[in-house]
PQR file with spaces between the fields and no chain letter, atoms N, CA, C, O and H, PARSE charges and radii, in Angstrom:
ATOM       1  N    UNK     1      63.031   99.695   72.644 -0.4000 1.5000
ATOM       2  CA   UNK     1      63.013   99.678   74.091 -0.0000 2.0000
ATOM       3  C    UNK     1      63.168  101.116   74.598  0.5500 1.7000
ATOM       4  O    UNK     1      63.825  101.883   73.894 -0.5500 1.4000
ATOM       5  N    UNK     2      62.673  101.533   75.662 -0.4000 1.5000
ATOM       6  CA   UNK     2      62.664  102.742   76.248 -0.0000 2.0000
ATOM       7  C    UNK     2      63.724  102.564   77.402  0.5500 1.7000
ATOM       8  O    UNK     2      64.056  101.466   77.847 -0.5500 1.4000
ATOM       9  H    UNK     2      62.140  100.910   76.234  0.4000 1.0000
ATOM      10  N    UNK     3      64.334  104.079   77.940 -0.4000 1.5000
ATOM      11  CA   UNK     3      65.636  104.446   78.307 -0.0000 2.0000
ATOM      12  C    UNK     3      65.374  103.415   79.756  0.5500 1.7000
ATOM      13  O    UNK     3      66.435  102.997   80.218 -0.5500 1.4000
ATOM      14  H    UNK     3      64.064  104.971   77.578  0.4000 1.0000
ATOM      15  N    UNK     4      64.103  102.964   80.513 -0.4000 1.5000
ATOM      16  CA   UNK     4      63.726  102.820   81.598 -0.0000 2.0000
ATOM      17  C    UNK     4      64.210  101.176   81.348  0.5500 1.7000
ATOM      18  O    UNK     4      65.181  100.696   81.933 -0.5500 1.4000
ATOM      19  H    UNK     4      63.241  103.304   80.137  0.4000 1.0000
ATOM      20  N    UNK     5      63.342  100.396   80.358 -0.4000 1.5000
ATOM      21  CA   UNK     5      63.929   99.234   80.199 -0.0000 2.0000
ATOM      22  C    UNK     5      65.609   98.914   79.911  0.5500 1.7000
ATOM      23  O    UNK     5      66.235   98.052   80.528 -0.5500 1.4000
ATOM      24  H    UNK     5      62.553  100.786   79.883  0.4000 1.0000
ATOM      25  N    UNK     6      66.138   99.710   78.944 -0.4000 1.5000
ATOM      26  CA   UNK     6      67.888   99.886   78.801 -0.0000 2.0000
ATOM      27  C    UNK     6      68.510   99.679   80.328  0.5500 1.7000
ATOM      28  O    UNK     6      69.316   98.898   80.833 -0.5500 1.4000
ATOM      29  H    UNK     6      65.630  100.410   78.442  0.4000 1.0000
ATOM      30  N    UNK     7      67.872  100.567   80.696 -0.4000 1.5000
ATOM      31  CA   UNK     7      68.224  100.835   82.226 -0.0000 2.0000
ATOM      32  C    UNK     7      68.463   99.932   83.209  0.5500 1.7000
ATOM      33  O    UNK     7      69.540   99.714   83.764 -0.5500 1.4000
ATOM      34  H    UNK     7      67.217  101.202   80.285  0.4000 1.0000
ATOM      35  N    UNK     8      67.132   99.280   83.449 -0.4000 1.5000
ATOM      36  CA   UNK     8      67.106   97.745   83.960 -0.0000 2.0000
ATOM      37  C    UNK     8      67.746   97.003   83.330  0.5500 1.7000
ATOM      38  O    UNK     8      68.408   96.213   84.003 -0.5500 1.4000
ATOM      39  H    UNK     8      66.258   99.458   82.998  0.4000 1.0000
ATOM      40  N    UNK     9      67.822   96.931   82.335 -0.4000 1.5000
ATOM      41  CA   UNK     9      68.472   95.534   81.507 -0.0000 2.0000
ATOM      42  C    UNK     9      70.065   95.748   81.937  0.5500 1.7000
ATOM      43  O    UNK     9      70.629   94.805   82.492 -0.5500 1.4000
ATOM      44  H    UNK     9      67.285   97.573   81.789  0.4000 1.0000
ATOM      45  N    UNK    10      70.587   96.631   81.758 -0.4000 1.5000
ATOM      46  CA   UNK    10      71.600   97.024   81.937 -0.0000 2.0000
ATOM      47  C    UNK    10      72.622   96.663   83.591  0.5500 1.7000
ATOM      48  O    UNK    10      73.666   96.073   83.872 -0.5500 1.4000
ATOM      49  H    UNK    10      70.129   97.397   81.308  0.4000 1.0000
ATOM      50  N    UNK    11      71.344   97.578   84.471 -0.4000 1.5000
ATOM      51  CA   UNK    11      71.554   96.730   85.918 -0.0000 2.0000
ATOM      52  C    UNK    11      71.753   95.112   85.641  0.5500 1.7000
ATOM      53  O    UNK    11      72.809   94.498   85.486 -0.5500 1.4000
ATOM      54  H    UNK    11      70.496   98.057   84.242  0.4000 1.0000
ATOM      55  N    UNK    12      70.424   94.635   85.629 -0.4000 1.5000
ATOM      56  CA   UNK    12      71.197   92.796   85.542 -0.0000 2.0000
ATOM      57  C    UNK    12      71.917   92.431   85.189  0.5500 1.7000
ATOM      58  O    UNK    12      72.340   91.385   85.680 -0.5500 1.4000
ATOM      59  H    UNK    12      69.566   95.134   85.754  0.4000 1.0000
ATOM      60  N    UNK    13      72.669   93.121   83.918 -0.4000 1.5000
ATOM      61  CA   UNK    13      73.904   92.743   83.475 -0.0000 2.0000
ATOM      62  C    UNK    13      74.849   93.131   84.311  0.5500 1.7000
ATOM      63  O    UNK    13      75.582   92.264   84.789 -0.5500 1.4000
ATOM      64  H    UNK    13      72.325   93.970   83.519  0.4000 1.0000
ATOM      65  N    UNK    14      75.016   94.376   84.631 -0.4000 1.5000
ATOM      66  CA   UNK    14      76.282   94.580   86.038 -0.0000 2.0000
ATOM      67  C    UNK    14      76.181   93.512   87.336  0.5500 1.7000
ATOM      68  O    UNK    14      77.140   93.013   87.925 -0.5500 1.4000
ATOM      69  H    UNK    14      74.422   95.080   84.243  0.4000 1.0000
ATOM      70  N    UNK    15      74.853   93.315   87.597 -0.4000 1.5000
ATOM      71  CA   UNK    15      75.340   92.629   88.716 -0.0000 2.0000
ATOM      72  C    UNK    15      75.218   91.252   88.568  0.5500 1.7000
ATOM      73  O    UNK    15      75.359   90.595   89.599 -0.5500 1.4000
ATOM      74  H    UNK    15      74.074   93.720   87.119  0.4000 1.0000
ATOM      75  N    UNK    16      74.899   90.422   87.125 -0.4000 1.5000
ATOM      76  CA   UNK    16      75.300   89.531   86.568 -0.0000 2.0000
ATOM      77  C    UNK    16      76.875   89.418   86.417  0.5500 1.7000
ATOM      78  O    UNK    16      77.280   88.265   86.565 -0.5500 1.4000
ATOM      79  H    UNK    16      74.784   90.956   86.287  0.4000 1.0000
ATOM      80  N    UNK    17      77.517   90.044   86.243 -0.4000 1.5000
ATOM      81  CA   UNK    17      79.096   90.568   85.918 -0.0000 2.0000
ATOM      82  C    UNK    17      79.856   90.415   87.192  0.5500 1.7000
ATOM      83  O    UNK    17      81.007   90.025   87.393 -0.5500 1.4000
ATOM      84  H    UNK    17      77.188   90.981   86.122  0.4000 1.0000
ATOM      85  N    UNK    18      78.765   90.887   88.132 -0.4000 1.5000
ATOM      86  CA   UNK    18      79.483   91.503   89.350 -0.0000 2.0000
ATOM      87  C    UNK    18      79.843   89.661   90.418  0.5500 1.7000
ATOM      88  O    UNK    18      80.856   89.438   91.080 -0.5500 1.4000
ATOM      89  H    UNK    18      77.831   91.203   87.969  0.4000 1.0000
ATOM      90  N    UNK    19      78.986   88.963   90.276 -0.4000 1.5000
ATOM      91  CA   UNK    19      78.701   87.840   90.440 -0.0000 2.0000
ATOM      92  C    UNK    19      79.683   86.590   89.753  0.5500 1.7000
ATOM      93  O    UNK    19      80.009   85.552   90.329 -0.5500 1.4000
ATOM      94  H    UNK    19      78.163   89.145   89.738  0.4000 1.0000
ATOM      95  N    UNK    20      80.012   86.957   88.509 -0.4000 1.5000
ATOM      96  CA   UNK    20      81.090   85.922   88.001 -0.0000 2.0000
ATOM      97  C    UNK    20      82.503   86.199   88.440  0.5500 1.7000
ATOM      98  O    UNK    20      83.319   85.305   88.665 -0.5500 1.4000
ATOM      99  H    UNK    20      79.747   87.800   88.041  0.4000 1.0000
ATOM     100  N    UNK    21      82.816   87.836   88.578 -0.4000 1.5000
ATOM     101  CA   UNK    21      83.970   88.294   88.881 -0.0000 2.0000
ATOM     102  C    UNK    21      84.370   87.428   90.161  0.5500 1.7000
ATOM     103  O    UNK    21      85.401   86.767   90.281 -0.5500 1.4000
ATOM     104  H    UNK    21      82.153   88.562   88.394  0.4000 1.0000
ATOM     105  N    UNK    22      83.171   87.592   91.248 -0.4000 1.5000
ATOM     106  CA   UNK    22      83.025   86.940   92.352 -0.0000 2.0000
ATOM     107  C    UNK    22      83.836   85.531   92.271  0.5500 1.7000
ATOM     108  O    UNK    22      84.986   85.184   92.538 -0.5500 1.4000
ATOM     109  H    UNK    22      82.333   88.129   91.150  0.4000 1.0000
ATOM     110  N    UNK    23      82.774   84.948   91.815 -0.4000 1.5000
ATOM     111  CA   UNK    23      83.449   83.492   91.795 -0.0000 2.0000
ATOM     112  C    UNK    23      84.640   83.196   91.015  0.5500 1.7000
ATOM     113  O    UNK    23      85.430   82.361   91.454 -0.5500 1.4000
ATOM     114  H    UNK    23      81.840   85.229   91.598  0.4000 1.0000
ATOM     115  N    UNK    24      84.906   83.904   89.679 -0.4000 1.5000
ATOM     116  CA   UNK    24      86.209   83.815   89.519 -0.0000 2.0000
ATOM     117  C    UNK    24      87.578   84.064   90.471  0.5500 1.7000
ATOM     118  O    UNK    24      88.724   83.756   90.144 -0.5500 1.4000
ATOM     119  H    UNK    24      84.264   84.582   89.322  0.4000 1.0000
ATOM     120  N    UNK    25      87.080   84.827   91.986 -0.4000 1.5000
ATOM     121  CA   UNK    25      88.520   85.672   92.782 -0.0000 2.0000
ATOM     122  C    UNK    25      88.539   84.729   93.929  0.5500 1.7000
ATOM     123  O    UNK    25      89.518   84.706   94.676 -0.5500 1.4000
ATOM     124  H    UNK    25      86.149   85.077   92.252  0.4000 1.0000
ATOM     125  N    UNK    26      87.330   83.808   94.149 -0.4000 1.5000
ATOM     126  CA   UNK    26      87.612   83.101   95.225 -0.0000 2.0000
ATOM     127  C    UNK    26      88.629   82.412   95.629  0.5500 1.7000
ATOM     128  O    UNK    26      89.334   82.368   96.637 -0.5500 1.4000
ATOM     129  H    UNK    26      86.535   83.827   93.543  0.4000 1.0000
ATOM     130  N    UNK    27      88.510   81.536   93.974 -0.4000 1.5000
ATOM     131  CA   UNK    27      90.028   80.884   94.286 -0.0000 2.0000
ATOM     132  C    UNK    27      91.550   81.242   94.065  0.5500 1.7000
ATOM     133  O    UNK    27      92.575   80.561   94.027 -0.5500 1.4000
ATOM     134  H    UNK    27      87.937   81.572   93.155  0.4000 1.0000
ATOM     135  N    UNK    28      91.290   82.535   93.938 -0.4000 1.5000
ATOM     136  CA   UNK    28      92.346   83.159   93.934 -0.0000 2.0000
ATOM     137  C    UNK    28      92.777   83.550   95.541  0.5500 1.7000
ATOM     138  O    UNK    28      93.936   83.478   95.950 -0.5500 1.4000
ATOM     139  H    UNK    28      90.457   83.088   93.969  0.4000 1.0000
ATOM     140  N    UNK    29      91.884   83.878   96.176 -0.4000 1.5000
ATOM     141  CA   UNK    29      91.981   84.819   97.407 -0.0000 2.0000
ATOM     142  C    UNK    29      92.866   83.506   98.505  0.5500 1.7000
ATOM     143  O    UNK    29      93.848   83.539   99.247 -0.5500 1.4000
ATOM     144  H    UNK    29      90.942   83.937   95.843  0.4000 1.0000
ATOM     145  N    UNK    30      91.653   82.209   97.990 -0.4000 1.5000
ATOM     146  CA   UNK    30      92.176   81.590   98.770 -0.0000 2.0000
ATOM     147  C    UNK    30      93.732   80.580   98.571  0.5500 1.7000
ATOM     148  O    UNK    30      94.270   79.851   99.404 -0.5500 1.4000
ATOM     149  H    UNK    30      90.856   82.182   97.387  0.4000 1.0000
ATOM     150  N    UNK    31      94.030   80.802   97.543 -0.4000 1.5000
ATOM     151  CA   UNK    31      95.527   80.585   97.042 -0.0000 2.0000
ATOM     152  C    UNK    31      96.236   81.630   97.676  0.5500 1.7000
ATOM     153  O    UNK    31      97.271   81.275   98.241 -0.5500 1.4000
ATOM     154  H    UNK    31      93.593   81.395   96.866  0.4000 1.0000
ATOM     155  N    UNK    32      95.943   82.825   97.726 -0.4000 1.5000
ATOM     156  CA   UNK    32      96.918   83.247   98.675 -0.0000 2.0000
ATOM     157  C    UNK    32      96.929   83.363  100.235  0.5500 1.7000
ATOM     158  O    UNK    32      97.791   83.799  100.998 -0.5500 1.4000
ATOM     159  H    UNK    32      95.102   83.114   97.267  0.4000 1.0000
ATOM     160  N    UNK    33      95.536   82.764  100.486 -0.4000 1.5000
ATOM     161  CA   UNK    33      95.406   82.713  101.991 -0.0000 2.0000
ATOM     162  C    UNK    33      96.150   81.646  102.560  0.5500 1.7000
ATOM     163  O    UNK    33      96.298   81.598  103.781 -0.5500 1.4000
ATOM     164  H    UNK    33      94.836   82.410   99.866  0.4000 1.0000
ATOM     165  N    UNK    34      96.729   80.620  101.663 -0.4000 1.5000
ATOM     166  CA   UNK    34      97.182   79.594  102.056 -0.0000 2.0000
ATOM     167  C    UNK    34      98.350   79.996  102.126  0.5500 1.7000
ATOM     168  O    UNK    34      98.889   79.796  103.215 -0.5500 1.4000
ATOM     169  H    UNK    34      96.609   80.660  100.671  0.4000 1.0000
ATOM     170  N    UNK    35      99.267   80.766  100.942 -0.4000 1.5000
ATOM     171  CA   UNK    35     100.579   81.025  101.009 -0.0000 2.0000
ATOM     172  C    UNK    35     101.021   81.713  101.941  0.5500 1.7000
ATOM     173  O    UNK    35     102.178   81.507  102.307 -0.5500 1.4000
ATOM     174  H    UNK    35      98.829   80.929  100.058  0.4000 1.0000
ATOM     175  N    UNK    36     100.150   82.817  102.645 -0.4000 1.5000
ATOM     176  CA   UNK    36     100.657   83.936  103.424 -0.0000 2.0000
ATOM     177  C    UNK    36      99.921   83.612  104.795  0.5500 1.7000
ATOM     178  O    UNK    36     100.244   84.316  105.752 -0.5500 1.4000
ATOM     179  H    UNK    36      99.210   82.985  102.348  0.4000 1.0000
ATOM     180  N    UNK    37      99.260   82.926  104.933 -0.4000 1.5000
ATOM     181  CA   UNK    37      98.459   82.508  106.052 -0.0000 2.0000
ATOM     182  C    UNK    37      96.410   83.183  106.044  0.5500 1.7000
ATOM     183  O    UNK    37      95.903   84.224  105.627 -0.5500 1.4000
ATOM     184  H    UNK    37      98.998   82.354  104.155  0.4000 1.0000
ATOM     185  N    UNK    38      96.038   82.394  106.474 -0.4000 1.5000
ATOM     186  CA   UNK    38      94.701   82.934  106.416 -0.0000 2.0000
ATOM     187  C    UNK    38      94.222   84.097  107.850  0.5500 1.7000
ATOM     188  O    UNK    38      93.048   84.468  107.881 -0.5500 1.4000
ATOM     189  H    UNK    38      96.450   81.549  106.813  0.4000 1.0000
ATOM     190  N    UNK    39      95.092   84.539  108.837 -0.4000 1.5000
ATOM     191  CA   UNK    39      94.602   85.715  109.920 -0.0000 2.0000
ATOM     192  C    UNK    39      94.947   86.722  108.701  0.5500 1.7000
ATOM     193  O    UNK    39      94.084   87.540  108.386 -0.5500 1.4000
ATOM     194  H    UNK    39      96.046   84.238  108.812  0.4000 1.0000
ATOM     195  N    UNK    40      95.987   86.697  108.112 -0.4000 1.5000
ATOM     196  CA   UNK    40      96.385   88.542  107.401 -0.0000 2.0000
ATOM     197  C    UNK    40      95.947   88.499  106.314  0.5500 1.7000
ATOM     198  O    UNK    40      96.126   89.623  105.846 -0.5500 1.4000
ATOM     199  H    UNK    40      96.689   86.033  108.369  0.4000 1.0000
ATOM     200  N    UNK    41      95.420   87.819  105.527 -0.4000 1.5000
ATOM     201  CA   UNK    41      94.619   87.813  104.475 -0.0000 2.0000
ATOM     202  C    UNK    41      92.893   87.810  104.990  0.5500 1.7000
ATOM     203  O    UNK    41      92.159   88.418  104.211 -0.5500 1.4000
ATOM     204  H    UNK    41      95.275   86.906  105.908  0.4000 1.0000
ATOM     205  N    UNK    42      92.360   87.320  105.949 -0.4000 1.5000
ATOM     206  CA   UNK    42      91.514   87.682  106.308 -0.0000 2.0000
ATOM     207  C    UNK    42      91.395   88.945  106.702  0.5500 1.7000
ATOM     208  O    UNK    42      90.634   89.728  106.132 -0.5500 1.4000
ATOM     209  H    UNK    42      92.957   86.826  106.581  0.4000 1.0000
ATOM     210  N    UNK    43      92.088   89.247  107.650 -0.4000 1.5000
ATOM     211  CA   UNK    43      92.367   91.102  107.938 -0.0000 2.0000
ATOM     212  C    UNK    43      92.173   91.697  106.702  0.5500 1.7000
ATOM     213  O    UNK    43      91.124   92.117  106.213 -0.5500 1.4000
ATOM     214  H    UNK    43      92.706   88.611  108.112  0.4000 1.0000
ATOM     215  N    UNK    44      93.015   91.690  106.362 -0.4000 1.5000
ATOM     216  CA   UNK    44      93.297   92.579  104.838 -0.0000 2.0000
ATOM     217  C    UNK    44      91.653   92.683  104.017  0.5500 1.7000
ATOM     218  O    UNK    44      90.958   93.612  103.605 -0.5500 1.4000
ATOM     219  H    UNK    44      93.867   91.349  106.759  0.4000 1.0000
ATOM     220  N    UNK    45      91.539   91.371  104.056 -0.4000 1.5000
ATOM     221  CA   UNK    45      90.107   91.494  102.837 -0.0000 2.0000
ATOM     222  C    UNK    45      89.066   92.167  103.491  0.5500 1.7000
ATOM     223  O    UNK    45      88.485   92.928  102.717 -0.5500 1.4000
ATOM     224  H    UNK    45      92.103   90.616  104.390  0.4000 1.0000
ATOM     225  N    UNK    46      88.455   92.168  105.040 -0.4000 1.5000
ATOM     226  CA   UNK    46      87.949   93.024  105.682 -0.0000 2.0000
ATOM     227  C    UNK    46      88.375   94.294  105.787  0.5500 1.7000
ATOM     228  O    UNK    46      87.329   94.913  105.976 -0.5500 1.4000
ATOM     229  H    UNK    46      88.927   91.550  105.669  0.4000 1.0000
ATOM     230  N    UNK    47      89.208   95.026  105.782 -0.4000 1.5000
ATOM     231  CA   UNK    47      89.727   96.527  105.772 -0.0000 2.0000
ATOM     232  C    UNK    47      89.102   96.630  103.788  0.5500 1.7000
ATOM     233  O    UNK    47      88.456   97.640  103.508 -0.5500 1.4000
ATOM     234  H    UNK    47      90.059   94.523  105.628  0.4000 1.0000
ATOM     235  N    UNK    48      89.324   95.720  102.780 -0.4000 1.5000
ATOM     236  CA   UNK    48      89.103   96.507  101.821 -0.0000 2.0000
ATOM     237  C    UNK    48      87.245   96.113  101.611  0.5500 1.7000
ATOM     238  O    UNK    48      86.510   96.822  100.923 -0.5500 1.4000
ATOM     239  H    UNK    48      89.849   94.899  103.007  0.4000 1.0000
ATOM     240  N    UNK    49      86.700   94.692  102.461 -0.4000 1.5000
ATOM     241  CA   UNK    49      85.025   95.047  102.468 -0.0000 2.0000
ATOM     242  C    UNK    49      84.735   96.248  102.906  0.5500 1.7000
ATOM     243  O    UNK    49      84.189   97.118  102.228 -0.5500 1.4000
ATOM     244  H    UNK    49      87.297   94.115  103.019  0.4000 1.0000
ATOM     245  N    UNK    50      85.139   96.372  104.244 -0.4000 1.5000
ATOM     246  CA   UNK    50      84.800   98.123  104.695 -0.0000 2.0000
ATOM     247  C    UNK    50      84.869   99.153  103.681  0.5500 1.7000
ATOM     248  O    UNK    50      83.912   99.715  103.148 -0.5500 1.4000
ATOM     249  H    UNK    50      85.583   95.665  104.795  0.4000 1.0000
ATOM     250  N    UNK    51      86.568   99.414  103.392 -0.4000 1.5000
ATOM     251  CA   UNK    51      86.366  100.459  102.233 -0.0000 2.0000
ATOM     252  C    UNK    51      85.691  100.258  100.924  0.5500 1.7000
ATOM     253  O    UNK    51      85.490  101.377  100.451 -0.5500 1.4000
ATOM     254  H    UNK    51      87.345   98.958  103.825  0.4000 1.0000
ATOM     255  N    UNK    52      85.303   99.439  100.221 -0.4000 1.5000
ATOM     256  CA   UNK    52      84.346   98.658   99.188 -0.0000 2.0000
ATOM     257  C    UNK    52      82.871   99.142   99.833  0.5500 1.7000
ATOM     258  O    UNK    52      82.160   99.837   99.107 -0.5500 1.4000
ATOM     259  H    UNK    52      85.465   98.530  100.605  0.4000 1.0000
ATOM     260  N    UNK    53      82.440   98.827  101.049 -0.4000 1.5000
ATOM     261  CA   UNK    53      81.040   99.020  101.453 -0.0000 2.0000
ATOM     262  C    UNK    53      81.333  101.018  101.284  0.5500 1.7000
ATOM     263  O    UNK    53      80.669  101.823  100.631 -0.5500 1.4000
ATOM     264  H    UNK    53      83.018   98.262  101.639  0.4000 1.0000
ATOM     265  N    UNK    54      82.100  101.165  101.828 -0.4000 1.5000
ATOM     266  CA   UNK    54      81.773  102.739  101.851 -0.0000 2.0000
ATOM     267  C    UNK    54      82.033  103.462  100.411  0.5500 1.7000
ATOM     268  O    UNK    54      81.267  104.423  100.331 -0.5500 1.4000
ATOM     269  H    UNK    54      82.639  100.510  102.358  0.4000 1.0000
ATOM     270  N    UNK    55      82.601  103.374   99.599 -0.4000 1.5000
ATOM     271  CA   UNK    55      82.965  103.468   98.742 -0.0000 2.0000
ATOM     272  C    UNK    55      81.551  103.269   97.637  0.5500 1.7000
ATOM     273  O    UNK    55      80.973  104.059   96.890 -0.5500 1.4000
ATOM     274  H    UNK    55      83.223  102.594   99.664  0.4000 1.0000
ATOM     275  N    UNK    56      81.407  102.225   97.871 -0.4000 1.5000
ATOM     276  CA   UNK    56      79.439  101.987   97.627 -0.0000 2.0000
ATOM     277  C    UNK    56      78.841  102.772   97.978  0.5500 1.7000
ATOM     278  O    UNK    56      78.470  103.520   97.073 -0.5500 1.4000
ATOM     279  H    UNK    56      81.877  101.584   98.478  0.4000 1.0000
ATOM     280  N    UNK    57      78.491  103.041   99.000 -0.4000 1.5000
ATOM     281  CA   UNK    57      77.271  103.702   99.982 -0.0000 2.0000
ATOM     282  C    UNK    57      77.843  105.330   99.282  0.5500 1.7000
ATOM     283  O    UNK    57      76.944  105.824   98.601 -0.5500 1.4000
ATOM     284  H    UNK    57      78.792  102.433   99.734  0.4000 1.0000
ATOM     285  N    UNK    58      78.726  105.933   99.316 -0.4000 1.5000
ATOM     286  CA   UNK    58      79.394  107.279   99.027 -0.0000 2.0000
ATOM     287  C    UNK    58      78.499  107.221   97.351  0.5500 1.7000
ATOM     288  O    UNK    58      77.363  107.694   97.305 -0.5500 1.4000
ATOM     289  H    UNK    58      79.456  105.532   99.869  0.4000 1.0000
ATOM     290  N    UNK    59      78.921  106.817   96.500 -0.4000 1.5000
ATOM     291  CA   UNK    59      78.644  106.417   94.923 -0.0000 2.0000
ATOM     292  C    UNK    59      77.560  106.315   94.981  0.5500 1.7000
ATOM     293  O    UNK    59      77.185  107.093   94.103 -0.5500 1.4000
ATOM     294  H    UNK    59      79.844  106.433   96.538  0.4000 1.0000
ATOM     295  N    UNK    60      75.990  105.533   95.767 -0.4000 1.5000
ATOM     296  CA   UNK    60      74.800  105.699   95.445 -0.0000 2.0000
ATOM     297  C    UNK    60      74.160  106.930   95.915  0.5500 1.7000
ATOM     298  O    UNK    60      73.220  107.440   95.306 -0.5500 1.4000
ATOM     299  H    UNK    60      76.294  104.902   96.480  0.4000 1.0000
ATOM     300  N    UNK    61      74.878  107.629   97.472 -0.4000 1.5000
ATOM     301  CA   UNK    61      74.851  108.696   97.608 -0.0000 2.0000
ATOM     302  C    UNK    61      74.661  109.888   96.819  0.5500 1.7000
ATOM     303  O    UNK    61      73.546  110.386   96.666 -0.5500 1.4000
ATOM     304  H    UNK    61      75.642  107.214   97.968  0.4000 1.0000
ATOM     305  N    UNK    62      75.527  110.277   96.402 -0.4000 1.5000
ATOM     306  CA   UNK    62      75.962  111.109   95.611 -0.0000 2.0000
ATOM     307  C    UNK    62      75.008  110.657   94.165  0.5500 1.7000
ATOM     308  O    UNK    62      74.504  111.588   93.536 -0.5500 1.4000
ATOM     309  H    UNK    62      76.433  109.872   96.526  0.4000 1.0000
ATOM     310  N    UNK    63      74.832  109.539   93.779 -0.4000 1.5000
ATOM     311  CA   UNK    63      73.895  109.364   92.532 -0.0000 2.0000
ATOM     312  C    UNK    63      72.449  109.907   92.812  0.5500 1.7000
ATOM     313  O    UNK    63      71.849  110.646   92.032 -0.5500 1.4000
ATOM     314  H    UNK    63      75.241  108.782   94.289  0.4000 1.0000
ATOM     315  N    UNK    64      71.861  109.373   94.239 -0.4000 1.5000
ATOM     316  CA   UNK    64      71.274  109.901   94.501 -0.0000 2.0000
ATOM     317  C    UNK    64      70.675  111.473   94.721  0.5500 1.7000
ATOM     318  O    UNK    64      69.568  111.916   94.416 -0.5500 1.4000
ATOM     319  H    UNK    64      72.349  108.772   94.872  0.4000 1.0000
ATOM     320  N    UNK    65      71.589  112.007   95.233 -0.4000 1.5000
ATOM     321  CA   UNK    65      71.516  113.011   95.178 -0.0000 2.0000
ATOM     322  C    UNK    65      71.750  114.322   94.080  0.5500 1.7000
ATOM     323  O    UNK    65      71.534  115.532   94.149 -0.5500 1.4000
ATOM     324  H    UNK    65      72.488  111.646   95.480  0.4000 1.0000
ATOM     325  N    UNK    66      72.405  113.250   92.855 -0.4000 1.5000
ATOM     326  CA   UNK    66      72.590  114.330   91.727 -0.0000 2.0000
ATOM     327  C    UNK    66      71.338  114.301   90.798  0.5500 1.7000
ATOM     328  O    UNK    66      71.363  114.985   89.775 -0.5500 1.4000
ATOM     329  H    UNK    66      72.580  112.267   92.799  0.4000 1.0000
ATOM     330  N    UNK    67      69.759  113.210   91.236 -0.4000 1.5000
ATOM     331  CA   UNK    67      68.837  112.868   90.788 -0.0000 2.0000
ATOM     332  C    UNK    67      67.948  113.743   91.100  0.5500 1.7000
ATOM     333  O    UNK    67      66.911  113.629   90.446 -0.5500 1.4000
ATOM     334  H    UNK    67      69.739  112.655   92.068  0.4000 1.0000
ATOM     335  N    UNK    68      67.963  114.388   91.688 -0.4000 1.5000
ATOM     336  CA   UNK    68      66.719  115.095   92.801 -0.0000 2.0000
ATOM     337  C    UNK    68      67.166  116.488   92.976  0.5500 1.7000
ATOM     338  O    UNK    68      66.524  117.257   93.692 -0.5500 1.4000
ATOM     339  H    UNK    68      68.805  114.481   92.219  0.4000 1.0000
């Protein structure tokens, strides 16, 4: 296989990965949304989507740009 296919193959597997992690935390999140209430656990998980989205966007950034 060539570095291009590795490459791809590789992606599907991360975001194959990225996808089970997922569903494995749901029911976690929501076990504690119940204990602590669901407004501050909702809060909370939005302040860390935000920093998660940027945190993303920064990382392809910068990949990007160390390509070119």
């Amino acid at each position: 296989m060539d570095d291009a296919a590795l490459q791809a193959r590789l992606a599907r597997i991360e975001r194959r990965q990225q996808v089970v992690i997922l569903l494995l935390v749901i029911p976690y999140v929501l076990g504690v949304a119940k204990l602590l209430g669901f407004w501050p656990v909702g809060v909370a998980l939005s302040a860390l989507a935000i920093l998660g989205f940027g945190a993303v966007a920064v990382s392809r950034r910068r990949r990007r740009d160390s390509t070119t």
